[in-house]
N, C-alpha and C positions, 0 to 999 in steps of 0.2 A: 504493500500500500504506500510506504515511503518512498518509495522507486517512481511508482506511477506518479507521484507528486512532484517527486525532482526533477522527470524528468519534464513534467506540468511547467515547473518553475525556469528550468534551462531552456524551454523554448521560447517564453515569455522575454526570457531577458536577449534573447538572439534577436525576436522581434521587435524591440526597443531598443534593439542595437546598446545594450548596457553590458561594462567589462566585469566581468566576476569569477571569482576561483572560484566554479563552483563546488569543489570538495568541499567549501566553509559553508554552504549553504545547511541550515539547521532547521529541522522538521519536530516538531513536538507536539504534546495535546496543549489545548490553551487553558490556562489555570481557570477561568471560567466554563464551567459547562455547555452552556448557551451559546457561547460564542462560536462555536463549532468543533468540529470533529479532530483537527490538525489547525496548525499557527506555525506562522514562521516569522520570526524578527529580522528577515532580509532585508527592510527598508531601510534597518536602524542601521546595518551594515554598511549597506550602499550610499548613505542619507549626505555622509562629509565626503563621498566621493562625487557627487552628484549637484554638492552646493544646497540639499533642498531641506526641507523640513521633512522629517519619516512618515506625520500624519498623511502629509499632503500627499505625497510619492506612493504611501501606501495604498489610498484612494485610486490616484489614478492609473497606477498598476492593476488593481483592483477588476475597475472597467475593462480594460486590456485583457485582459486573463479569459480566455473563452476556454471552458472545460465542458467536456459530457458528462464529465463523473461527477462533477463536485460543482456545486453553487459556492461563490465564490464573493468574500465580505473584507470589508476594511474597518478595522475599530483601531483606533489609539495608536496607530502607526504598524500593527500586526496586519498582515493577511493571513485571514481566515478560512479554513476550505469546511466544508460541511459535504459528504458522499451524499447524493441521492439514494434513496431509498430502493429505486430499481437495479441501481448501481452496486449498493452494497448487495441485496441478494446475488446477483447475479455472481460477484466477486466472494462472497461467502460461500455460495454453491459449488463454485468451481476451485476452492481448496484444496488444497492436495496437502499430504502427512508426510510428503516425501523429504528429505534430505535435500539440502540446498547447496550449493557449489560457490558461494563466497570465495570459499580460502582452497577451492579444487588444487590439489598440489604442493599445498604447504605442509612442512614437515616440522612436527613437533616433538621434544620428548620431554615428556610430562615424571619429572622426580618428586616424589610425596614421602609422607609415615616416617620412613627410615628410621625407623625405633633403635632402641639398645635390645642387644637379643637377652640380657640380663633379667627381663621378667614379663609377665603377661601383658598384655596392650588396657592404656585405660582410654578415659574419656577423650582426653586431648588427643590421643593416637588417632581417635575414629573421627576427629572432628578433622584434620586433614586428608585423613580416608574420603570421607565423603565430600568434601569442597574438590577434593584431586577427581575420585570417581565423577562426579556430577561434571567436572569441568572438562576431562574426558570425552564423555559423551557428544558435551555440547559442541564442543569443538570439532569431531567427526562429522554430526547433524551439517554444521557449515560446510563441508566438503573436505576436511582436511584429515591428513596421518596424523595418529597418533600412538604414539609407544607408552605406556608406565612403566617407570622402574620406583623398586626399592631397593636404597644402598644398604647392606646389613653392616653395622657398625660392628666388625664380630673383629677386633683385635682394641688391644690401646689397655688405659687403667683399670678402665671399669669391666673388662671382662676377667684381665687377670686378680682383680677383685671377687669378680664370682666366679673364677674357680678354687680361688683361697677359700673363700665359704662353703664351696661343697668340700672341700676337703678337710674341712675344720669342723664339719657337721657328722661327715664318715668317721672322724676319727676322734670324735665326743667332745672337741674342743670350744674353748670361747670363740664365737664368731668375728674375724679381725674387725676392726673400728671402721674401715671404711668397707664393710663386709654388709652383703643385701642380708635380712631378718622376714621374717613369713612365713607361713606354712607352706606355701610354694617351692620354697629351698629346700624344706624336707623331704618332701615329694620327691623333688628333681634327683638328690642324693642317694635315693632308692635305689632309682634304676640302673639300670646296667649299661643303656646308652650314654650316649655323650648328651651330657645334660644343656650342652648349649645347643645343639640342634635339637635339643626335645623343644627348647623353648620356641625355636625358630620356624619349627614345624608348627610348632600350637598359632602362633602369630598367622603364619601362614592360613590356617585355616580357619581363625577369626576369623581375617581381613576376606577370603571367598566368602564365608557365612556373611560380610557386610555389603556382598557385590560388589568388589575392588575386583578387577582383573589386572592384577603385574604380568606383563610378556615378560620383563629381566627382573632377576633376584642379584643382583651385585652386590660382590663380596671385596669387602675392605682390603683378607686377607690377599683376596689373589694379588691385590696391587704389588704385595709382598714378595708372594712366591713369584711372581713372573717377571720380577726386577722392572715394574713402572715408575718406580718412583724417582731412584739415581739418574736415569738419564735425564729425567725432567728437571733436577737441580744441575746436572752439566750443562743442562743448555742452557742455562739463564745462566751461568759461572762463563759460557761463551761471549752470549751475549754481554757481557760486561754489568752484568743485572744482580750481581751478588758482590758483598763484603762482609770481610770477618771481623767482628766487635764482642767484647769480650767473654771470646773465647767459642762465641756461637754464629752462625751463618747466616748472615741476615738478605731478605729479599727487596728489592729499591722498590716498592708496591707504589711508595710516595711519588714516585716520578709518572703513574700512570693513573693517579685521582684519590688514591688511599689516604688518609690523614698522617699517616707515619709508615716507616717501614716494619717486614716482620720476621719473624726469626723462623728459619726454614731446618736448622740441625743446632738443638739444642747443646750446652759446651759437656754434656754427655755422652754427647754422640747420639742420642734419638732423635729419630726424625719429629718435628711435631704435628700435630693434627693438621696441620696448614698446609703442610708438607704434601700429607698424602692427599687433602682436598684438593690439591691444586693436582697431583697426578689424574685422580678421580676427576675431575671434570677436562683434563686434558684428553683424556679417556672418549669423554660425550664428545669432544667438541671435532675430534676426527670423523666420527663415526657422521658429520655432515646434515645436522640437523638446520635448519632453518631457523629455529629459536629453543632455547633450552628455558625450560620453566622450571624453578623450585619453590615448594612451598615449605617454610620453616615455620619454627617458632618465632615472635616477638625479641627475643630474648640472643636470638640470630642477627639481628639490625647492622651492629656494625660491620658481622661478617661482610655484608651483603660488597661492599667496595675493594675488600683483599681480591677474594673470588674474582669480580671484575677486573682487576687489576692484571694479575695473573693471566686469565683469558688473552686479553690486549696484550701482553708481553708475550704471549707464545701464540698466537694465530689474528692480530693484527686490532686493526681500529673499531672493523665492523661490534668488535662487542663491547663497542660504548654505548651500544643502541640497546635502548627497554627490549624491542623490539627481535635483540638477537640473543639477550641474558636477561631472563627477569627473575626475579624473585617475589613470590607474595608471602607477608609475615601474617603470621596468622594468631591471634590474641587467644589467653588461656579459658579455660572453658570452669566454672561453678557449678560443681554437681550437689543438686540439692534434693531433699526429699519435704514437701510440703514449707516449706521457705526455707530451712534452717538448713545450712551447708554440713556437705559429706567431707570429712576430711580423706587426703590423698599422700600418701610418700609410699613411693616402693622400700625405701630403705627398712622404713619401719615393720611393712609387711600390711599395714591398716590400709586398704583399698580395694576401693568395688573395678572390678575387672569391667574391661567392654563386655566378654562373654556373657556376664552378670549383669550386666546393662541387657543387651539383647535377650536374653532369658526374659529378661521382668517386660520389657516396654516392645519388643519389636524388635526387628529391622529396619520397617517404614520408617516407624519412630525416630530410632537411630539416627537414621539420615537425614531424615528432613530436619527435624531440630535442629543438627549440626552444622546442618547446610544453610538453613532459611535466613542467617543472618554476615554483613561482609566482613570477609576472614579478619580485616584487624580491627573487630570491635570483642570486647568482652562478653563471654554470654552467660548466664544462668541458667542452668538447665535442671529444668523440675521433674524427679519423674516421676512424681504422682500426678502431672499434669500432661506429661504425654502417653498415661494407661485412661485418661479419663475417655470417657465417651459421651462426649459434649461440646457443642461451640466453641467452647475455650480452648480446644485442642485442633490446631490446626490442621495435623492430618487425620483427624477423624473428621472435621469436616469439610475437609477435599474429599477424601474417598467419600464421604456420604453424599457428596452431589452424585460423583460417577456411579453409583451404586441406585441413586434415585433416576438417570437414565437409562440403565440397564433394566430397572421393573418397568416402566413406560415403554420403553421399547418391546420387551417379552408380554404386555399383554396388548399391542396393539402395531402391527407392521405396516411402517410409512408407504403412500405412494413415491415411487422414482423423481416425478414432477408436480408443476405445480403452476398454472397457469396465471402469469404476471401481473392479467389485468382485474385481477382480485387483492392482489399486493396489498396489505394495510398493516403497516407496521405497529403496533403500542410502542409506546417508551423502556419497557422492559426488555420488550423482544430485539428492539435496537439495540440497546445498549449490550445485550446478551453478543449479538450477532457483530458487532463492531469490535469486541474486547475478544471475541476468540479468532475472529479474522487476522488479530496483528501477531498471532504467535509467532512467525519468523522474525517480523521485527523486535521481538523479546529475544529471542534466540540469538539471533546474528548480533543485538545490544552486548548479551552476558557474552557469547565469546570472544569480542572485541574491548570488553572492559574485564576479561578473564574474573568473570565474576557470577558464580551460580546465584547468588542471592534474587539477583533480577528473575532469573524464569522461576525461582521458590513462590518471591511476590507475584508475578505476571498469573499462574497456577490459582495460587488462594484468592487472588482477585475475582479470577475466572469462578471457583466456587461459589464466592459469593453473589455473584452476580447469576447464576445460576439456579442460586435456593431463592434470589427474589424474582427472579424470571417465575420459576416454579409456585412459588405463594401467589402472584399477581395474575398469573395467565392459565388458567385451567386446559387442560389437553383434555382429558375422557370424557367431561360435557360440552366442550366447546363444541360448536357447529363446524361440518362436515369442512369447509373450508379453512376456518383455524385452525381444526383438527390438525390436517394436512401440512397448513403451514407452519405450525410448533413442532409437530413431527421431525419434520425436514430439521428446522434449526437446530433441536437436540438431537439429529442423528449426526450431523455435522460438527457440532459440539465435541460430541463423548470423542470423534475421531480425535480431535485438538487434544482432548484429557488425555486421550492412550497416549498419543505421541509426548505430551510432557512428562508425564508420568513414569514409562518407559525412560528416558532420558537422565531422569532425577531420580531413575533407578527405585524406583515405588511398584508396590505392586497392585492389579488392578481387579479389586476384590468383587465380586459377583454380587454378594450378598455381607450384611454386616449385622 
C-alpha cells in the first residue's frame, strides 16, 4: 500500500517538475483518524526548497494529485490520502500471504543466546532466543538468507571453574569460591558423560522446544585446536597494529574508532577473551556475509566498538557500516510471579530455568512476552499473567481472535465472491480491513529496523481490532449480503493471522 502511494507521490512530483530524493519521501498514518488513511509531511520537506509556505504547497499539490485509489486532502501543510472503499476491497481481496523479495539476495548471519554451557538457560537466555528466532523469520519473509549461529563459550575461566566443581562435588569436597552451587551440579556429577556436553545438549534442546533453529553450533574450542587465533595476532603484528606494554600485547583498536586500545596476550601469556573474539568473528566475516548481526547483553555496550575495530583492521572500511556489523543490546529481563520479583544467580543454584518457565506458561507464552517489547528496554515479566486467560494476556487474546474465526468459519463457508455494487463498508469492517491489508508494510518496517516488536504490536492490534469488528458487526444474523461480505473479510483476515503468527513463531490453536 506504501508502494502504491510512493509511487502516487513520484509521479506527482515529475508532473510539477519538483526535484526530490525520493528515498526521503515519508508515508505514515496521520495522528488524527479523520484525516485519512496515510499523511505525508512532503510539503514541509520541499517547503524551503520551493520558497513556499507547506500549507499552501500542500493545497495545491493536493488539487494536482489525481489518484483512482485514494481521495486525496490537504490539512495543515500534510497530504492526506484516504483508499476508497472499492479500492480497499478490491486491494484487500487480492492479498497474498506470500513472502516478499525486498532484500531477495541478501545474506545474513544472525548470532544470538551464546550462553555459558556452565548451566541450564534462564529467562534472559530465551528473551534473545526469541527476539533472534522472531527476527529470523522476519527477515527470510522479506526475501533474504539467513543463517543462526550459536557461539558455545565452552573454554576460558568459567568452564575451568565448572569443572573444578564437579570434581570437588565427586570427591566430597568444598565447592571452590568461584565454583557454580545447585542441584544441577549434583546431577551433572552423577553421570558418567562429560558433564559439559550434558549441559550443552540440554541447552540444545531447550532452545528447539522454544522454536530456535541454529544451522551452526560454534565452538570457542575449535578456534583453539585448529590454531585460529595466532595467525590473526601475526597479522595485525604485520600490519604494524600491535605493541608491547607492560609486558602484554596490546591491539591499536584506538586508531580505528575504539576509545583506547586493548590487550590481545595477557603478560601470562593467555590469550584474552578479545583475543579469540576477534578470531571468532574473523571467522564470520570470510565466510562472506552481507551483514553480520549480534544480539548481546546490555552489559556488552562497550564491546560493541573493539569488535568493530578489529573487523576494519583485518577486512577493510566497509565495517564501519551498521549496515555490515551490527549489534542489538538487548536489556535484562524481571521475572516475577504476581508483582513480587523471582530472584536469579546461577552461582547460587536459586533459579527458575527456561525449561521451568515453558513447563508452567507455554511456548506461545514464552515468546511472545519476550518478544512483544524493543530488545533495549527492561521488561517484567509476570507469569501469572501470561497463564491467565483473559484480556490482560496478550496472547491469549490474539489466539482468541484466531480461534473466534476458525468457529465462524467451520459453521458457515464463505462465497468465492462478492459482487461490488453492494459494497457498504461500516467503520468496523474498514478499519478491520485497512489494518490487516498493511501486514507487509509491518513486516518489511520490523526487518528494516531489525526489530520484532513492531509485527508483536502490528499482530495485537490486528486482534483487537478484530474482537471489535466481531462485537459490532454480526455475521450468522446478518443478511445474506453482509453475510457474505464479513465472511470474505475474516477469511482474508485469519490468512494475515496465520502468516504472523507462523512468523512470531506462535502456534495457531483450533480451539481454546
Amino acid at each position: 500500500m506504501k508502494n502504491i502511494l510512493k509511487n502516487t507521490l513520484i509521479k506527482l512530483l515529475k508532473q510539477q517538475q519538483l526535484s526530490f530524493d525520493t528515498q526521503k519521501i515519508i508515508i505514515e498514518a496521520p495522528k488524527i483518524v479523520e484525516h485519512g488513511d496515510y499523511s505525508t509531511p512532503l510539503c514541509f520537506q520541499l517547503a524551503k526548497q520551493q520558497s513556499q509556505n507547506p500549507k499552501e504547497l500542500a493545497e495545491t499539490l493536493a488539487k494536482q494529485c489525481i489518484s483512482q485509489e485514494f481521495d486525496v486532502s490537504a490539512i495543515n501543510g500534510f497530504i492526506n490520502f484516504k483508499i476508497k472503499n472499492n479500492s480497499l476491497w478490491d486491494y484487500f481481496q487480492q492479498l497474498d500471504t506470500q513472502a516478499i523479495q525486498i532484500q531477495k539476495g541478501k545474506r545474513y548471519l544472525l548470532e544470538y543466546v551464546s550462553a555459558n554451557p556452565t548451566g541450564p538457560l534462564h529467562i534472559g537466555h530465551a528473551r534473545w532466543a526469541s527476539i533472534g528466532s522472531c527476527l529470523a523469520n522476519i527477515l527470510r519473509f522479506c526475501g533474504a538468507s539467513v543463517d543462526e549461529e550459536f557461539y558455545i563459550n565452552d573454554t576460558g575461566e568459567q568452564v575451568n571453574n565448572f569443572n573444578a566443581t564437579i570434581s570437588a562435588i565427586k570427591e566430597n569436597k568444598a565447592i571452590p569460591e568461584n565454583g557454580y552451587h545447585g542441584n544441577y551440579m549434583k546431577e551433572l556429577a552423577k553421570e558418567s558423560t562429560n558433564p559439559l556436553k550434558s549441559n550443552i545438549d540440554n541447552q540444545k534442546a531447550n532452545l528447539k522446544r522454544l522454536r530456535t533453529h541454529f544451522k551452526n553450533w560454534y565452538s570457542e574450542q575449535s578456534l583453539h585446536k585448529e590454531n585460529k587465533i595466532n595467525p590473526i595476532i601475526e597479522l595485525l603484528q604485520t600490519k604494524n597494529l600491535t605493541y608491547e606494554k607492560d609486558a602484554a600485547l596490546w591491539f591499536k583498536s584506538s586508531e580505528f574508532g575504539d576509545e583506547k586500545d586493548r590487550v590481545l596476550i595477557k603478560k601470562d601469556g593467555q590469550f584474552t577473551y578479545f583475543a579469540v573474539d576477534i578470531a571468532y568473528h574473523n571467522e564470520k566475516a570470510k565466510r562472506s556475509y552481507d551483514t553480520l548481526i549480534n544480539i548481546w547483553g546490555a552489559d556488552h555496550h562497550g564491546y560493541i566498538a573493539r569488535v568493530r575495530a578489529a573487523l576494519i583492521a583485518l577486512h577493510g572500511n566497509s565495517y564501519k557500516d551498521k549496515n555490515k556489523f551490527t549489534v542489538i543490546l538487548g536489556q535484562l529481563v524481571n521475572l516475577k510471579r504476581k508483582g513480587k520479583p523471582i530472584r536469579m544467580s546461577k552461582r547460587s543454584g536459586d533459579m527458575i530455568t527456561l525449561s521451568e518457565v515453558m513447563d508452567e506458561i507455554g511456548v506461545d507464552a514464552t515468546r511472545y512476552f519476550l518478544a512483544q517489547n524493543h530488545a533495549n528496554t527492561h521488561i517484567d515479566f509476570d507469569l501469572e499473567l501470561a497463564k491467565e486467560k483473559s484480556n490482560e494476556n496478550p496472547v491469549y487474546y490474539i489466539q482468541y481472535a484466531y480461534v473466534r474465526i476458525n468457529s465462524i468459519l467451520k459453521q458457515i463457508s464463505p462465497s468465492k465472491t462478492m459482487d461490488k455494487k453492494h459494497l457498504q463498508l461500516e467503520k468496523k469492517e474498514r478499519s478491520l480491513m485497512l489494518h490487516a491489508s498493511q501486514f507487509k508494510d509491518h513486516i518489511t518496517q520490523a526487518g528494516e529496523q531489525l526489530n520484532p516488536q513492531i509485527l508483536c504490536h502490528y499482530l495485537y492490534t490486528l486482534a483487537k481490532k478484530f474482537h471489535t469488528f466481531y462485537e459490532s458487526c454480526p455475521i450468522i444474523k446478518a443478511s445474506d449480503t453482509q453475510k457474505t461480505q464479513r465472511l470474505l473479510i475474516i477469511l482474508k483476515t485469519k490468512e494475515v493471522f496465520d502468516c504472523c503468527l507462523t512468523i512470531l513463531g506462535l502456534s495457531t490453536p483450533e480451539k481454546m
